[in-house]
C-alpha positions, 0 to 999 in steps of 0.5 A: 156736919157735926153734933149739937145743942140748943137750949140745952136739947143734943141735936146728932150729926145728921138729924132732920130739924124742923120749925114747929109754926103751928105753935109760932103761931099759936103762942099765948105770950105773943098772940092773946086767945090764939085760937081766936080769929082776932084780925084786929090783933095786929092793929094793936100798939106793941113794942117792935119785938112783939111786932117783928114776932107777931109777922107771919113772913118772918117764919111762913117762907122758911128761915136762913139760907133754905128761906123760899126765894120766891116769898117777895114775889107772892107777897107782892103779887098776893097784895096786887090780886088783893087790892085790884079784886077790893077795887073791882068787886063788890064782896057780899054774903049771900041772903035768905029769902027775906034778904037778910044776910047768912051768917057762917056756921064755921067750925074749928075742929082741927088746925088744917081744914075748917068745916062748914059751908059759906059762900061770898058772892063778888060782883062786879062794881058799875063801870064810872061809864054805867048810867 
């Protein structure tokens, strides 16, 4: 182990370093309105460096050699729960008295933990054998 320097930053033999995601995630020049819950944002058209930049797998499971080994298992079993629960459940919100849809009242007061309450309600879908 030796000392260092990145970008012009003295890094001592022995320091702890750590990716800072929170801002990866967060940077105006690569995510416009970052605050923003924008999922459209990733249908756009843009050139293949601002994709690679703009997927969250490239940085979420860690880099190098420390990168989680198990980031293709929950990705792959993430999109199987996904799909089979799309294919299986009818997702709604829940309705007033009138049967008029409830809108979430969500507030984003810290990067963590969203506050407010909202709940989806899944049901099953008929059976192709239902009558």
């Amino acid at each position: 182990m030796q000392d260092d320097f990145y970008d012009g930053h003295f890094i001592p033999k022995g320091s702890l370093v750590f990716a800072n995601i929170w801002a990866m995630l967060r940077d105006p020049k690569v995510f416009p309105e970052p605050e923003r819950f924008n999922p459209e944002r990733y249908l756009e058209k843009v050139d293949d460096d601002t994709a690679r930049r703009r997927d969250p797998r490239v940085f979420a499971f860690g880099f190098g050699r420390r990168r989680c080994p198990g980031a293709y298992l929950v990705e792959s079993s993430v999109w199987l729960m996904l799909a089979t629960m799309l294919a299986m459940l009818d997702i709604e919100k829940p309705h007033d008295k009138d049967g008029r849809d409830l809108e979430p009242d969500v507030k984003f007061e810290n990067s963590v933990f969203r506050s407010g309450s909202f709940y989806l309600y899944p049901k099953f879908m008929h059976s192709i054998n239902d009558t």
